[in-house]
C-alpha positions in Angstrom: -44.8 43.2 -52.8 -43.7 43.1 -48.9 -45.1 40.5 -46.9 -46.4 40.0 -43.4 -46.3 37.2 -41.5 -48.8 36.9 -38.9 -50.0 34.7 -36.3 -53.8 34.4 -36.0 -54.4 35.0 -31.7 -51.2 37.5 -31.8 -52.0 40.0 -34.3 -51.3 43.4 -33.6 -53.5 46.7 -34.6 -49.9 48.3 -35.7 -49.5 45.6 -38.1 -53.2 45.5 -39.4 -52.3 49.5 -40.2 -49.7 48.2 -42.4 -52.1 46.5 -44.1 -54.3 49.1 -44.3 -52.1 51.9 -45.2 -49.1 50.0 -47.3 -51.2 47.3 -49.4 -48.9 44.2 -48.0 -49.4 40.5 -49.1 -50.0 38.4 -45.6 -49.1 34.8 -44.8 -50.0 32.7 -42.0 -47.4 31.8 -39.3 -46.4 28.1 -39.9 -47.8 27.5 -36.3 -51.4 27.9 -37.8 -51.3 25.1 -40.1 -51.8 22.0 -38.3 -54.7 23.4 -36.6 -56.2 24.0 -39.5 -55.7 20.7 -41.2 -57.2 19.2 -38.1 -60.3 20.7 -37.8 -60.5 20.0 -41.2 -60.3 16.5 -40.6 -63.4 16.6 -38.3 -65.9 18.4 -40.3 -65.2 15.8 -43.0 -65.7 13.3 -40.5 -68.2 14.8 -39.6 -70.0 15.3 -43.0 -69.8 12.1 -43.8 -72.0 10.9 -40.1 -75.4 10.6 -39.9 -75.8 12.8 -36.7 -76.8 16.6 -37.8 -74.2 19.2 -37.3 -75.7 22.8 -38.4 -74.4 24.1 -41.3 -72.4 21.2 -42.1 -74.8 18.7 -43.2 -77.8 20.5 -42.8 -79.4 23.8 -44.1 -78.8 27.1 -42.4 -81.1 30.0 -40.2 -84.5 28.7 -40.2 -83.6 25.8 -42.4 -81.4 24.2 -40.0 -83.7 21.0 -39.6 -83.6 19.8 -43.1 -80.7 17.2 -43.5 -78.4 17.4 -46.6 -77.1 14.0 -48.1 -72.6 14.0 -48.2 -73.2 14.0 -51.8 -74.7 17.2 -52.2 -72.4 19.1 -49.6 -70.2 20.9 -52.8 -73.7 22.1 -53.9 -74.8 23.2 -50.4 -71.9 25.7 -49.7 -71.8 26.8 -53.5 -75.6 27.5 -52.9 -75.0 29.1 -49.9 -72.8 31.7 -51.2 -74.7 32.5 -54.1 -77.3 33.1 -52.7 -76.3 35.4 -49.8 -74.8 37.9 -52.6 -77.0 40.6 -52.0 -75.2 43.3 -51.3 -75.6 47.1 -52.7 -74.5 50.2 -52.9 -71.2 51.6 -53.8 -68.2 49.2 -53.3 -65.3 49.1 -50.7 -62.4 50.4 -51.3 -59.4 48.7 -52.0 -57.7 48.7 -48.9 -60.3 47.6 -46.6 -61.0 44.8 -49.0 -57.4 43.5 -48.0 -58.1 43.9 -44.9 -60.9 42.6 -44.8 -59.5 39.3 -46.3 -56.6 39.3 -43.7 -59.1 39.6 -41.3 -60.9 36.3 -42.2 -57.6 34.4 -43.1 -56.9 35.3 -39.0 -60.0 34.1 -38.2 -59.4 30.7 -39.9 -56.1 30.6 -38.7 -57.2 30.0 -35.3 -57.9 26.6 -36.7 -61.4 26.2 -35.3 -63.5 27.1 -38.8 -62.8 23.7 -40.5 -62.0 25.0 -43.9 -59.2 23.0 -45.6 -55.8 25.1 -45.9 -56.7 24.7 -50.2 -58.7 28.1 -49.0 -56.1 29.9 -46.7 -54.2 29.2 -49.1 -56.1 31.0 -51.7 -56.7 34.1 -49.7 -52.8 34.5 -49.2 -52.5 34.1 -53.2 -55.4 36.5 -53.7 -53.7 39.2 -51.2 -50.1 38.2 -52.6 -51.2 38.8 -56.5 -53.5 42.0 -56.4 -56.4 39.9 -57.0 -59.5 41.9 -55.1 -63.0 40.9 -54.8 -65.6 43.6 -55.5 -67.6 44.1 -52.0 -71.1 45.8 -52.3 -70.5 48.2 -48.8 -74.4 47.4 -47.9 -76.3 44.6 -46.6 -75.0 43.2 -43.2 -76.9 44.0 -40.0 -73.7 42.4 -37.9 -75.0 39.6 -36.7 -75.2 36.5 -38.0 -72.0 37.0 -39.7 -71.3 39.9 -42.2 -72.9 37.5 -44.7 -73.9 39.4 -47.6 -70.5 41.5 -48.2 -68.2 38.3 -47.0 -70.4 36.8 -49.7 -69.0 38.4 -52.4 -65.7 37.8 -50.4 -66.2 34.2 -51.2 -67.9 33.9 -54.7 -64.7 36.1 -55.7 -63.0 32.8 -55.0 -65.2 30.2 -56.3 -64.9 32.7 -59.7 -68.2 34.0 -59.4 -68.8 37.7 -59.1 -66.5 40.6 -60.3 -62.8 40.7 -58.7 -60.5 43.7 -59.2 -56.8 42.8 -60.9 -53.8 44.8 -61.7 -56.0 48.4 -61.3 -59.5 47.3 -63.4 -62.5 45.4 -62.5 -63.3 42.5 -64.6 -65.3 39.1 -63.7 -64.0 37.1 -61.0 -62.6 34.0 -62.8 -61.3 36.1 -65.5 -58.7 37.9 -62.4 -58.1 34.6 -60.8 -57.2 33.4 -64.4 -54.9 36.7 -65.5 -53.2 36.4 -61.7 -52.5 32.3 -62.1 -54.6 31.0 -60.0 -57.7 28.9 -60.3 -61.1 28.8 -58.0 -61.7 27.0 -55.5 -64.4 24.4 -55.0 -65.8 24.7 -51.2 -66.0 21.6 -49.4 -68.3 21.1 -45.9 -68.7 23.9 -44.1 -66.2 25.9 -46.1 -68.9 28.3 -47.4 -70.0 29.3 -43.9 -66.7 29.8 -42.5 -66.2 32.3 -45.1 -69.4 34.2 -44.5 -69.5 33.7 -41.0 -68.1 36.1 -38.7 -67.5 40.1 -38.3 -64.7 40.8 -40.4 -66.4 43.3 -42.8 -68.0 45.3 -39.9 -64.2 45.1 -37.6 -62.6 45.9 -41.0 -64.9 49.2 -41.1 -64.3 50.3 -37.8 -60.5 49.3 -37.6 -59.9 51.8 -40.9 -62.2 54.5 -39.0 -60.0 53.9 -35.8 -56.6 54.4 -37.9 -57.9 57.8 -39.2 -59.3 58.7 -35.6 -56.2 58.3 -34.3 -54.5 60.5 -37.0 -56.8 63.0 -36.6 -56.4 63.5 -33.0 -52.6 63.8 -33.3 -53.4 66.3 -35.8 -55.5 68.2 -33.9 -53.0 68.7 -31.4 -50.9 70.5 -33.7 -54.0 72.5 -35.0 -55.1 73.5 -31.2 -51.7 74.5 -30.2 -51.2 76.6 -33.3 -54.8 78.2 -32.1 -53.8 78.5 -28.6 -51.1 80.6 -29.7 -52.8 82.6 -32.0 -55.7 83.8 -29.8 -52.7 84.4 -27.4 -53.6 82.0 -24.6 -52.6 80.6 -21.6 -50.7 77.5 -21.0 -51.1 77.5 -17.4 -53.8 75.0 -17.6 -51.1 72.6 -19.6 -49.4 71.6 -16.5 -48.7 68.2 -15.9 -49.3 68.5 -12.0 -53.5 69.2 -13.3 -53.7 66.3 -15.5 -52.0 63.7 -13.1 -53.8 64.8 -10.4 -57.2 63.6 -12.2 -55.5 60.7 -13.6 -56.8 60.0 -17.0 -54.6 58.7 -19.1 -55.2 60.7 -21.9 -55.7 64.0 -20.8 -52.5 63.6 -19.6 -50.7 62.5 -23.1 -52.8 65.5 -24.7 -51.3 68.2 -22.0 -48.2 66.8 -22.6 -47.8 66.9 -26.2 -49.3 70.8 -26.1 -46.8 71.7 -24.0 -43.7 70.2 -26.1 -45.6 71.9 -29.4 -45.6 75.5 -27.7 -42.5 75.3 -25.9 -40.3 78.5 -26.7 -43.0 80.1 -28.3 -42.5 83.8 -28.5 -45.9 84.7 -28.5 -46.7 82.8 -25.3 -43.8 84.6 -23.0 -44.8 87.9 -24.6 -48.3 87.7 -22.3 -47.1 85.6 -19.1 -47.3 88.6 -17.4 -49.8 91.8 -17.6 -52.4 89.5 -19.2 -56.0 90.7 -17.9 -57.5 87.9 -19.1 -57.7 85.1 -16.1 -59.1 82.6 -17.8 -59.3 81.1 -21.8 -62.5 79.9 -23.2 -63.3 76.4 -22.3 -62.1 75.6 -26.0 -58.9 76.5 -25.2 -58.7 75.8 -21.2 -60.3 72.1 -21.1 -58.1 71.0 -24.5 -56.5 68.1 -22.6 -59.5 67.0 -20.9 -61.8 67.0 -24.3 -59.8 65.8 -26.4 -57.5 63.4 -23.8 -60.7 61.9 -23.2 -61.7 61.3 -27.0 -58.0 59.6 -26.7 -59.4 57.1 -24.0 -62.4 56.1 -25.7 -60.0 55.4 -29.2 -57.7 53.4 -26.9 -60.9 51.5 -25.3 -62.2 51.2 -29.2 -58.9 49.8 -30.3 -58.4 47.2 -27.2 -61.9 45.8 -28.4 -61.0 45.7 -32.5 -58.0 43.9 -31.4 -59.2 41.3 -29.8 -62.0 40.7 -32.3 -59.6 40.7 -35.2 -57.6 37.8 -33.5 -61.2 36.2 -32.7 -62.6 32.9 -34.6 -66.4 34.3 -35.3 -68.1 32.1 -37.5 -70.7 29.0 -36.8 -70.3 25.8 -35.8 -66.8 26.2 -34.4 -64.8 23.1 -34.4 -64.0 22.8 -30.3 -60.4 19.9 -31.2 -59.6 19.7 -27.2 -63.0 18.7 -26.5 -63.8 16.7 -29.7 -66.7 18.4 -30.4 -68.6 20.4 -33.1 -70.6 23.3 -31.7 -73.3 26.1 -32.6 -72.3 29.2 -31.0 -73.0 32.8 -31.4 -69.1 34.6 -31.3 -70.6 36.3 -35.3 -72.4 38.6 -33.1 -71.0 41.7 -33.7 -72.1 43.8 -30.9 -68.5 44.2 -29.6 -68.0 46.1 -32.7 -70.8 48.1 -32.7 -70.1 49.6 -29.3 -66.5 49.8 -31.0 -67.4 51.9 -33.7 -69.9 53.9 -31.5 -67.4 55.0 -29.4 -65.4 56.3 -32.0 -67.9 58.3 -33.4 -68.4 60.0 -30.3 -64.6 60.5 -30.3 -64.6 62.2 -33.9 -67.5 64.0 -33.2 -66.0 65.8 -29.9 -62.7 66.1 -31.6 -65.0 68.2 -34.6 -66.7 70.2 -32.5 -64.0 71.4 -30.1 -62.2 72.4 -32.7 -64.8 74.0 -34.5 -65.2 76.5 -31.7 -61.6 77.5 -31.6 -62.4 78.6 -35.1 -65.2 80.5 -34.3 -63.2 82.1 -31.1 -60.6 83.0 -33.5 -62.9 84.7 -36.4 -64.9 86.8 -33.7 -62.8 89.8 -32.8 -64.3 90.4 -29.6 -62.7 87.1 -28.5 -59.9 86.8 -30.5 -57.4 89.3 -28.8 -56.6 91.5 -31.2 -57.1 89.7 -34.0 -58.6 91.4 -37.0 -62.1 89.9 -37.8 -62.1 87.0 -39.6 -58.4 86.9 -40.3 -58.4 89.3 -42.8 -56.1 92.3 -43.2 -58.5 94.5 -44.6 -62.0 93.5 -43.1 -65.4 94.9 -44.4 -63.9 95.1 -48.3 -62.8 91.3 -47.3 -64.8 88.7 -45.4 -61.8 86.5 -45.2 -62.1 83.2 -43.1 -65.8 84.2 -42.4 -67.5 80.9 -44.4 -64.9 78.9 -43.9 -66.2 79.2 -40.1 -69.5 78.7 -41.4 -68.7 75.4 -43.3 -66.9 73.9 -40.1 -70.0 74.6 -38.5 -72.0 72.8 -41.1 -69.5 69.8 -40.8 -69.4 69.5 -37.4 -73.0 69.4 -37.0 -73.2 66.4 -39.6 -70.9 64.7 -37.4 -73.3 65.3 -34.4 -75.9 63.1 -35.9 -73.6 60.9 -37.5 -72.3 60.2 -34.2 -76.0 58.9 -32.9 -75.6 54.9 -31.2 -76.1 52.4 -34.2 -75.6 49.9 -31.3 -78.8 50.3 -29.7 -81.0 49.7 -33.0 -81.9 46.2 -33.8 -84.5 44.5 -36.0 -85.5 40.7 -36.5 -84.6 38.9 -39.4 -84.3 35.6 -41.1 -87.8 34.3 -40.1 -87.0 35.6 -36.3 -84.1 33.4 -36.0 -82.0 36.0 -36.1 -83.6 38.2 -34.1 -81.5 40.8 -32.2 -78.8 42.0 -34.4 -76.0 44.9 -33.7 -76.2 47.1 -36.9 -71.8 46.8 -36.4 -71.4 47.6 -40.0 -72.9 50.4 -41.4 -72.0 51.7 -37.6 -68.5 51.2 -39.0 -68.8 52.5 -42.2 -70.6 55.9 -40.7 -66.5 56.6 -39.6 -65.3 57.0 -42.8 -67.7 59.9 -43.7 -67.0 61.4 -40.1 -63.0 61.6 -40.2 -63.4 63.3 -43.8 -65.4 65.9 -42.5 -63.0 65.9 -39.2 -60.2 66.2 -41.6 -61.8 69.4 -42.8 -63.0 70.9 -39.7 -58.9 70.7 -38.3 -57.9 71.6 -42.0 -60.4 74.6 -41.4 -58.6 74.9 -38.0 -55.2 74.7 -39.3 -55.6 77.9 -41.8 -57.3 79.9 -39.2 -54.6 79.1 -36.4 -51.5 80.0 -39.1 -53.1 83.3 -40.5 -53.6 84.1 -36.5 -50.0 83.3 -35.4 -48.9 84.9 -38.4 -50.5 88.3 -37.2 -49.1 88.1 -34.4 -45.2 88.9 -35.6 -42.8 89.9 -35.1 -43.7 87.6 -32.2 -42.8 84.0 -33.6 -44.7 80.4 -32.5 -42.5 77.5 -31.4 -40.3 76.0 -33.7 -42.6 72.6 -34.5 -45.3 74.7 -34.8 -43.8 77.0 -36.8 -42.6 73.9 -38.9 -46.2 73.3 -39.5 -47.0 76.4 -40.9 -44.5 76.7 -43.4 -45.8 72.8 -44.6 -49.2 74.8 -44.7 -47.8 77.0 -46.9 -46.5 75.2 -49.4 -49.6 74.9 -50.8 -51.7 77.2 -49.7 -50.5 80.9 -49.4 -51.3 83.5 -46.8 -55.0 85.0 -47.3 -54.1 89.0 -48.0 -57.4 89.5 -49.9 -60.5 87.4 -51.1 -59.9 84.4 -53.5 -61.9 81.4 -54.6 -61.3 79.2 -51.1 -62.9 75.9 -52.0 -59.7 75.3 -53.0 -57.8 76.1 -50.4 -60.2 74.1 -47.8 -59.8 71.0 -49.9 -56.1 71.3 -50.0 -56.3 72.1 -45.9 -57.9 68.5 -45.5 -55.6 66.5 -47.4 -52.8 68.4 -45.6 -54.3 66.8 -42.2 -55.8 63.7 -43.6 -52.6 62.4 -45.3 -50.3 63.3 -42.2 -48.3 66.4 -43.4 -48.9 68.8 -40.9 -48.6 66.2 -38.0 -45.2 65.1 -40.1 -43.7 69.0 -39.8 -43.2 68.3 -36.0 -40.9 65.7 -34.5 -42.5 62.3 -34.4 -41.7 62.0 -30.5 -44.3 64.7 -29.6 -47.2 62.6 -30.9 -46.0 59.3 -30.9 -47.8 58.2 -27.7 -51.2 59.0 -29.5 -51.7 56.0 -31.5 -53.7 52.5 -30.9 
């Protein structure tokens, strides 16, 4: 297996999407090791003092005043994290597991958590030898820590729980056991370092930001394809309109629409005698919709950056200043604001494109188009439904896309009593860019069987590129079949990067975190 070597502080998002996406094993940068062994060394100092320091000889939340004798400090963090295992629902998937490990071994590497590198250690081992700790997806509120899914995290190690290993699920010690390694048993603190902090919630929105970002790129390439084959304008492309605003992501959007449609056919055939002035907005205001879906990713992914290079748990270990202190960096609220913005992104992104579908079904819009992209309408309905079902998606990802941020509720006795919500915010995404993936799948068919009735005009060559990667699998609609298939085939097509990867990589390259 590849490995990564990264440096907690200095991480980039590029390199936590090859994580993501390519399943590497990670190791700390030798630089993070003697900061780690020396916070170490004061929370053992410090566990061993009479004066209380919270969560290292003393309970947690609303037990923080009771005192806990050095000898019983094994039993305190063992207690602790079997007893915050309450998490339900279905688990996460592999890949954000990993990443959500890497996530926390970054956040320890910052050397201010106190755990001993015996549990860096282990996570690298874990990550290095497939062995993957079975994460309940329900149960944080994003404050406080993630603690009941970073729970599981940690039991995983101590050889509680269930852990996945070499592609099945089996108790935990049994995979540490099968992969050569042996538990771990926590020392002070250790236990909240490892359920402390926002890594489950960052890991959720950071896998939602990666498949944002894809999905915008892609539905450049499935809004040029429709600008084409409704005929439109590219006038409203021009660089000198976008600069002259100044966002920066209208302007990449223009841009790459006008690289994907230049030498188009189609578009010189109507430059001039066109009676149309003006496109739909759909068509028109492409750059400044989805450019400004662009901006908020790029905003979203400045954030997850920094928090996936931040320590979050509680007490951090302050070594300038020689001190131990309670803080509050597990609040995850700059996540939730994260993740809220990039639903708003994929929502906007869905419902733009959803009404270039329904402009190019509708043959008093379309330009000539025959109604719902069928040869031989009235005997056929063609693309009709699929229109309906990108309407049915997109309006899913309208609510989905409702603030998470601004919901809180007390918990923990009131100690903990303004929370963000960050994860399940976060976890929303993954629902949203499936059905975005089908919407601009949805997209994707209607644009091709469009441009395709436009010949012997041809599209430009990337975008012709695209539809012959479209049909590949998925042949031109002459008369009514069973479509389900087709649609599902349509979303992988977009969701695993095919139709983006027909056009050169330069076009699209700029759109990325």
């Amino acid at each position: 297996m590849s490995e990564l070597i990264l440096t907690p502080g200095e991480t980039t998002l590029a390199e936590l999407e090859q994580v993501w996406r390519k399943g590497l094993a990670v190791r700390l940068a030798d630089s993070a090791r003697p900061g780690i062994a020396e916070s170490a060394a004061r929370i053992a100092a410090a566990a061993n003092g009479e004066a209380p320091v919270y969560g290292v000889n003393t309970g947690f939340g609303k037990l923080a005043s009771i005192k806990i004798a050095a000898r019983d400090t094994a039993t305190l963090q063992r207690n602790l994290i079997l007893s915050h295992c309450c998490g339900v629902g279905e688990s996460v998937e592999p890949e954000t597991v990993r990443l959500i490990m890497v996530l926390k071994l970054l956040s320890l590497g910052r050397g201010a958590s106190g755990v001993r590198p015996e549990v860096t250690q282990l996570i690298e081992d874990m990550l290095a030898r497939g062995v993957l700790p079975v994460i309940p997806a329900q149960g944080s509120v994003g404050a406080s820590g993630d603690l009941a899914p970073l729970a599981h995290m940690a039991a995983a190690m101590l050889g509680e729980g269930r852990a996945v290993y070499d592609g099945r699920e089996m108790p935990s010690a049994e995979a540490l056991a099968a992969a050569g390694l042996s538990p771990v048993v926590l020392a002070a603190k250790e236990g909240l370092a490892l359920i402390n902090g926002t890594q489950v919630s960052t890991a959720f929105a950071l896998a939602g930001l990666f498949e944002a970002f894809a999905s915008a790129r892609a539905a450049l390439v499935t809004s040029s394809l429709s600008t084409d084959a409704i005929m439109g304008s590219t006038a409203p492309f021009l660089d000198e309109i976008h600069t002259l605003r100044g966002h920066r992501g209208q302007i990449a959007a223009a841009r790459a629409i006008r690289a994907l449609m230049e030498g188009s056919e189609i578009r010189e055939s109507h430059r001039i005698g066109d009676t149309r002035v003006q496109d739909p907005y759909c068509i028109r205001c492409q750059p400044q919709v989805t450019g400004a879906c662009i901006d908020l990713l790029w905003q979203a992914a400045r954030t997850l950056e920094i928090e996936s290079n931040a320590a979050t748990d509680n007490p951090l270990v302050l070594v300038g200043a020689d001190r131990i202190v309670s803080g509050g960096n597990f609040h995850a609220e700059p996540v939730a604001f994260a993740a809220d913005q990039i639903a708003l992104a994929i929502a906007e992104i869905g419902a733009i494109s959803q009404r270039r579908i329904a402009l190019m079904v509708d043959p008093a819009l379309s330009h000539d188009l025959p109604p719902f992209l069928t040869p031989d309408p009235g005997l056929n309905s063609g693309l009709m439904i699929a229109e309906v079902t990108s309407a049915a998606l997109m309006s899913e990802n309208k609510h989905l896309a409702t603030p998470c941020s601004t919901d809180s509720t007390p918990t923990s006795a009131n100690q903990e009593d303004h929370v963000s919500m960050a994860a399940h915010g976060a976890r929303r995404l993954k629902r949203m860019n499936a059905n975005l993936a089908q919407i601009l799948g949805i997209e994707a068919l209607c644009a091709s069987a469009g441009v395709e009735f436009r010949a012997p005009l041809a599209t430009s060559a990337p975008l012709q590129a695209v539809i012959a990667a479209l049909r590949q699998t998925v042949p031109a609609l002459e008369q009514d079949r069973y479509l389900a298939p087709d649609l599902a085939e349509s979303a992988r097509l977009v969701r695993e990067g095919v139709l983006v990867g027909a056009v050169p990589a330069s076009l699209l390259d700029e759109v990325r975190p």
